[in-house]
N, C-alpha and C positions, 0 to 999 in steps of 0.2 A: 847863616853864619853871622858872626855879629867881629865889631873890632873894637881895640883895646881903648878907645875912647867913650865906647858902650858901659864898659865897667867901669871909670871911672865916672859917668856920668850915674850909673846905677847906685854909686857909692857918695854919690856927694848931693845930686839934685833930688828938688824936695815937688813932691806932690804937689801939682799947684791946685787943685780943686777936692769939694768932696769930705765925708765924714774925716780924713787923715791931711787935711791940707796943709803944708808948713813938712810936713812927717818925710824923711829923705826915704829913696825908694827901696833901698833894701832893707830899711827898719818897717815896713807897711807890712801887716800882717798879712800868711799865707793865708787866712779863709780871707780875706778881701780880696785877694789877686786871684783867686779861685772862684769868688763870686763872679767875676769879670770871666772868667771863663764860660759859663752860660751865659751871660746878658750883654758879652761881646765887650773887647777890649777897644780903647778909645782909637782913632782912627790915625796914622801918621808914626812920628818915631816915638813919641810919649806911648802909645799902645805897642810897640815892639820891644822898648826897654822893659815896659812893665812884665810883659811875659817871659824877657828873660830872665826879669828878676824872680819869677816865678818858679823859672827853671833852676837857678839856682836854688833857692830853696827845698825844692823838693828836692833835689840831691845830697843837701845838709853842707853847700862849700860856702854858705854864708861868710865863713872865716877869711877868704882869699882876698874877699874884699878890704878888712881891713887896713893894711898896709895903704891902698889908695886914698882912704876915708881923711878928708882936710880938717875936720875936727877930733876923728879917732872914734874908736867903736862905742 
């Protein structure tokens, strides 16, 4: 399960490494969070956000986020 401080941190904080660094985590493309899914997601709460941010996406509620987003979609 995750809590509401998940989402907003999935909607505001930005990747700190990697091809997408600076990139906030729900704007990170689904084949790169999906790549992480065979080569293993990073270890801690950065690899737990990512996957939910994965989860969201594949469900298509990318939208729900926005109202959280501090700079807007």
């Amino acid at each position: 399960m995750f809590e509401k401080e998940d989402l907003l941190k999935i909607a505001n904080q930005k990747m700190p490494f990697g091809k997408y660094q600076d990139r906030v985590l729900i704007d990170l493309p689904e084949a790169y969070l999906l790549w992480f899914v065979d080569h293993g997601f990073p270890k801690g709460h950065l690899g737990d956000l990512m996957q939910l941010t994965l989860e969201i996406k594949i469900n298509g509620l990318e939208s729900i986020l926005d109202p959280l987003r501090k700079d807007g979609p």
